[in-house]
C-alpha positions, -999 to +999 in steps of 0.1 A: +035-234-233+071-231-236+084-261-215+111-239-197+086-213-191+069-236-176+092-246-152+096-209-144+065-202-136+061-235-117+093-228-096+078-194-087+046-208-074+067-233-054+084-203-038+054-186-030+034-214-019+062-226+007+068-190+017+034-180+024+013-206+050+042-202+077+037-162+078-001-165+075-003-186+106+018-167+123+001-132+114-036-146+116-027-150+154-005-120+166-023-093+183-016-061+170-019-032+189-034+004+184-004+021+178+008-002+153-022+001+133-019+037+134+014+043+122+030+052+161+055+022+166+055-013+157+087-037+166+080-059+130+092-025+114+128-035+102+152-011+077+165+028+079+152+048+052+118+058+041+121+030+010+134+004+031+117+005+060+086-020+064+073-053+082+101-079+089+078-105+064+072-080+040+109-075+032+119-113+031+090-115+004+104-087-015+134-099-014+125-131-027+102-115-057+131-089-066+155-118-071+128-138-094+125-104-111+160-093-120+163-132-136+137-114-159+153-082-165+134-066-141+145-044-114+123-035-086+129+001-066+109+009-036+100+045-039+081+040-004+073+018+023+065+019+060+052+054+070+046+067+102+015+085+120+035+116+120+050+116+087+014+112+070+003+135+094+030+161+076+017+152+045-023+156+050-015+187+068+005+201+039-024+195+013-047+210+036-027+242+044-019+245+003-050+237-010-069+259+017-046+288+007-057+287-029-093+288-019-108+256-015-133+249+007-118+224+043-145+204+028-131+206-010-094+202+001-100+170+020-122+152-011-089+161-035-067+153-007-081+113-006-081+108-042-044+098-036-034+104-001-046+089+033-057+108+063-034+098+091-042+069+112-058+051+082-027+042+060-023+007+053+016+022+048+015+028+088+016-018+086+046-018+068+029-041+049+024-018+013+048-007-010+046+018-033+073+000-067+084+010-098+114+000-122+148+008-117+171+009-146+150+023-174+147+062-181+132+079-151+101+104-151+103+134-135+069+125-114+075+083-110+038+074-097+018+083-125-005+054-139+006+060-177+040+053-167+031+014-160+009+010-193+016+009-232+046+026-239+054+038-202+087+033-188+074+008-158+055-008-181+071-044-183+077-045-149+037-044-144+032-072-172+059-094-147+041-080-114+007-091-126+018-123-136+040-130-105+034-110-078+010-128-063+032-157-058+046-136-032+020-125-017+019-095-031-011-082-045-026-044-061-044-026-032-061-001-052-070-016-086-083-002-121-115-013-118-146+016-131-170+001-103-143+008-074-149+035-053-126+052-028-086+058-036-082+062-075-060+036-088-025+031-082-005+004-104+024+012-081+012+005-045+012-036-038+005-050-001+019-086+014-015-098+018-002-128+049+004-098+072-019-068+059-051-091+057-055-100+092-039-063+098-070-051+088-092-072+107-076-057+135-079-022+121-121-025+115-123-026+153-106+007+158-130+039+161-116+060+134-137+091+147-120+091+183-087+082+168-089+115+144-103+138+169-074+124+195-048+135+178-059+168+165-050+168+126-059+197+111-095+199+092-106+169+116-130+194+123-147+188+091-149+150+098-185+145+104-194+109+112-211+106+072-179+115+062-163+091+085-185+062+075-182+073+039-145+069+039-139+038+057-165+018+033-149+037+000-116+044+007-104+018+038-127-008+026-130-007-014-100-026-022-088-052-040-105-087-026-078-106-028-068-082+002-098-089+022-106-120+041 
C-alpha cells in the first residue's frame, strides 16, 4: 500500500475511533422518550433547515467526515436530515391521497408507498440520527436519490467509493443496503445513520407499540393497518437493516 495512503487511512481511523466510545457511552445510557422516537420533539435536534437539522452528535460527525472528504475531492450535501412526525405525516398522506385517486387499492397504495417512504412514527429520520447525502459540486440530476446516480458512471458515484471506504470511521453506516436477501425498504445508497446514537435509539423504539402509536394519531389509511401488516412491517421494513446498525 501506498505509504501516504496509509497514513490516511490510518489518521481517519484514529478520528473515528477517538470520536466514537465517548458518544456511545453517553447514548447507550440516555433515556429517550416517546416523542422523540416518534418524530414530535427532541432537545438533541440542533440546526434550522430541513438539511441541517439533526442530532447534536450526528452533526459533529459529519462535520468531521465532510472535512476528511473535501481533502479527497469530495463534497458532501445533505439533501435531508431530521424530519418530524408531522412533516412525514404530510408526506405519507400525500402518497396515499395521489395514489388512491389513480385507483389503487388503500391496501396497494400503502405497499408502493413503503418501498421508499416511511409511515409516520416509524422514521429513523424522526432521531436525527439518518441522513439522506449526495455530492455537491458535480452535474446535478434532475431527481438526486436515484441508486444509478451512485454507481458506474453516475454523478455521486466517487463519493460512494470514498463513503464505503470511510464512512464508517465515523460512525456512519448504510441503513438500507443492496443486498437480494433484504427485505423491507428497497435500497438506498444515499441514506447513512450515526450508528453511536441510532443503535441504542432503536432499542428504545422496539418497546414502543406501533399499532397504538398509528391508530393515536389518526394518519390516513391507518385503517388498513391490520396487526399482520403491522408485524409484517416492523420485522421487514423497521427491522431488516443493515447489522452493523443493530446491536
Amino acid at each position: 500500500m501506498d505509504r501516504n495512503k496509509f497514513i490516511k487511512i490510518s489518521s481517519l481511523a484514529t478520528i473515528g475511533a477517538l470520536m466514537l466510545p465517548k458518544v456511545m457511552v453517553a447514548a447507550t445510557f440516555q433515556q429517550f422518550t416517546r416523542d422523540q422516537l416518534i418524530g414530535k420533539g427532541n432537545p438533541d435536534i440542533v440546526g434550522e433547515s430541513y438539511t441541517s437539522k439533526m442530532h447534536k452528535d450526528t452533526k459533529v460527525a459529519l462535520d468531521k467526515m465532510k472535512i476528511a472528504a473535501e481533502k479527497d475531492g469530495i463534497y458532501i450535501e445533505v439533501v435531508s436530515a431530521y424530519r418530524s412526525f408531522q412533516r412525514q405525516k404530510e408526506i405519507f398522506e400525500g402518497k396515499y391521497s395521489r395514489f388512491t385517486s389513480q385507483g389503487l387499492s388503500p391496501e396497494d397504495a400503502i405497499s408502493k408507498i413503503i418501498e421508499y417512504s416511511t409511515i409516520p412514527g416509524t422514521s429513523r429520520h424522526h432521531w436525527g440520527t439518518d441522513i439522506d447525502i449526495i455530492q455537491a459540486k458535480v452535474p446535478r440530476p434532475e431527481s438526486v436519490l436515484q441508486p444509478q446516480h451512485f454507481h458506474g458512471n453516475g454523478p455521486f458515484c466517487k463519493l460512494k467509493e470514498w463513503l464505503n471506504e470511510h464512512a464508517h470511521s465515523f460512525g456512519f453506516y448504510e441503513a438500507y443496503t443492496n443486498n437480494a436477501q433484504r427485505k423491507g425498504f428497497k435500497y438506498e445508497p444515499w441514506h447513512f445513520s450515526y450508528a453511536p446514537v441510532s443503535k441504542p435509539m432503536l432499542q428504545e423504539y422496539k418497546k414502543i407499540d406501533i399499532k397504538q402509536v398509528l391508530t393515536e394519531e389518526n394518519i390516513n389509511g391507518s385503517d388498513f393497518f391490520s396487526e399482520a401488516f403491522i408485524e409484517t412491517y416492523r420485522r421487514e421494513n423497521i427491522l431488516d437493516i443493515n447489522p452493523k446498525l443493530l446491536s
